[in-house]
C-alpha positions as CSV (number, residue, x, y, z in Angstrom):
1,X,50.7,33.3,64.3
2,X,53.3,35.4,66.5
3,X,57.3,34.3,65.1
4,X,59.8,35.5,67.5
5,X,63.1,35.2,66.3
6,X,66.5,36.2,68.4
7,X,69.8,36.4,67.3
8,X,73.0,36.0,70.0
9,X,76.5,37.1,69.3
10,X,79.7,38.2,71.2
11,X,81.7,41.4,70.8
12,X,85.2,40.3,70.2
13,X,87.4,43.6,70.7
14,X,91.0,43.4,70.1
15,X,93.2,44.4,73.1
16,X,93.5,48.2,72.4
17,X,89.8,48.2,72.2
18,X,89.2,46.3,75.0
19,X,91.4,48.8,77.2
20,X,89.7,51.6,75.8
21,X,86.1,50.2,76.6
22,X,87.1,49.2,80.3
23,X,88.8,53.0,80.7
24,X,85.4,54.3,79.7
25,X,83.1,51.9,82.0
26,X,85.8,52.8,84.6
27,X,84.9,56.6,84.3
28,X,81.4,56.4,83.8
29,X,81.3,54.2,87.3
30,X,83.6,56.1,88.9
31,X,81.2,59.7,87.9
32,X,77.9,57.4,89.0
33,X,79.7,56.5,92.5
34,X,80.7,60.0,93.3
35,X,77.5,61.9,92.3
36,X,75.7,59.2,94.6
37,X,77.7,59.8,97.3
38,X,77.5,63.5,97.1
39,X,73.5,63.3,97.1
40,X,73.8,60.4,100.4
41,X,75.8,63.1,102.0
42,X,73.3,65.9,100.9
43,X,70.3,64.1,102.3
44,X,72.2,63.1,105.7
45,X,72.7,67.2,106.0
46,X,69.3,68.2,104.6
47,X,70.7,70.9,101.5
48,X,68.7,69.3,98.1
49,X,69.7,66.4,96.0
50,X,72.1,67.3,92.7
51,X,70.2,66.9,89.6
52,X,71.4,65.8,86.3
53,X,71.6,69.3,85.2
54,X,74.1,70.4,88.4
55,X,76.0,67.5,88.2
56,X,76.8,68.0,84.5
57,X,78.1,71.4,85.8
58,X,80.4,70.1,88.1
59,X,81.6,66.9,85.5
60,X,82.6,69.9,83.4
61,X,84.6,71.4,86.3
62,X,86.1,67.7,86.9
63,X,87.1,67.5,83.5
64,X,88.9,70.8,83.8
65,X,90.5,69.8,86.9
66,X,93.9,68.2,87.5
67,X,92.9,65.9,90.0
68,X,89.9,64.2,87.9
69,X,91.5,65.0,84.4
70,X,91.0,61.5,83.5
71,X,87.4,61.7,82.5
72,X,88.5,63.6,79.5
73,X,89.1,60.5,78.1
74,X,85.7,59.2,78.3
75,X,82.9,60.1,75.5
76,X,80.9,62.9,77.4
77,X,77.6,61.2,76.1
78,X,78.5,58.1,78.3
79,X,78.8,59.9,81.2
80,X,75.9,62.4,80.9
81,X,73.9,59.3,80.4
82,X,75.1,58.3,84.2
83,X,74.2,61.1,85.4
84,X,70.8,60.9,83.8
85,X,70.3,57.4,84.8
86,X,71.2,58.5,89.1
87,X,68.2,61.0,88.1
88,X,66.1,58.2,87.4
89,X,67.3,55.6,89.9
């Protein structure tokens, strides 16, 4: 006999934490939507699609930049993993 058993709970951050958490799900959208608009462009004007491996070249170079400075605030793990998961999708 087969028992499945499930457990449900709820995160309950407190404020700071919840700020944090929807800076960093802010940036990792924000790195998903710009990749995939960069690879709609590049298939509307025929060069190849960026990979996971590019595109973590040029999130280095955002980082660095003054303009997109606010991804250093983001774990780098979460936002690799974007670009990783646009690889897939």
């Amino acid at each position: 006999m087969l028992v499945r058993k499930a457990s449900r709970f709820r995160l309950k951050p407190g404020a700071v934490r919840e700020e944090q958490l929807r800076r960093h799900l802010g940036c990792a959208r924000f790195v998903w939507n710009k990749v995939w608009r960069m690879n709609h462009e590049r298939l509307e004007r025929g060069p190849p699609l960026l990979w996971s491996r590019e595109a973590d070249v040029r999130l280095k170079r955002w980082k660095q930049s003054d303009e997109h400075g606010f991804l250093r605030e983001a774990p780098s793990h979460a936002l690799q993993r974007k670009l990783r998961d646009l690889d897939k999708a």
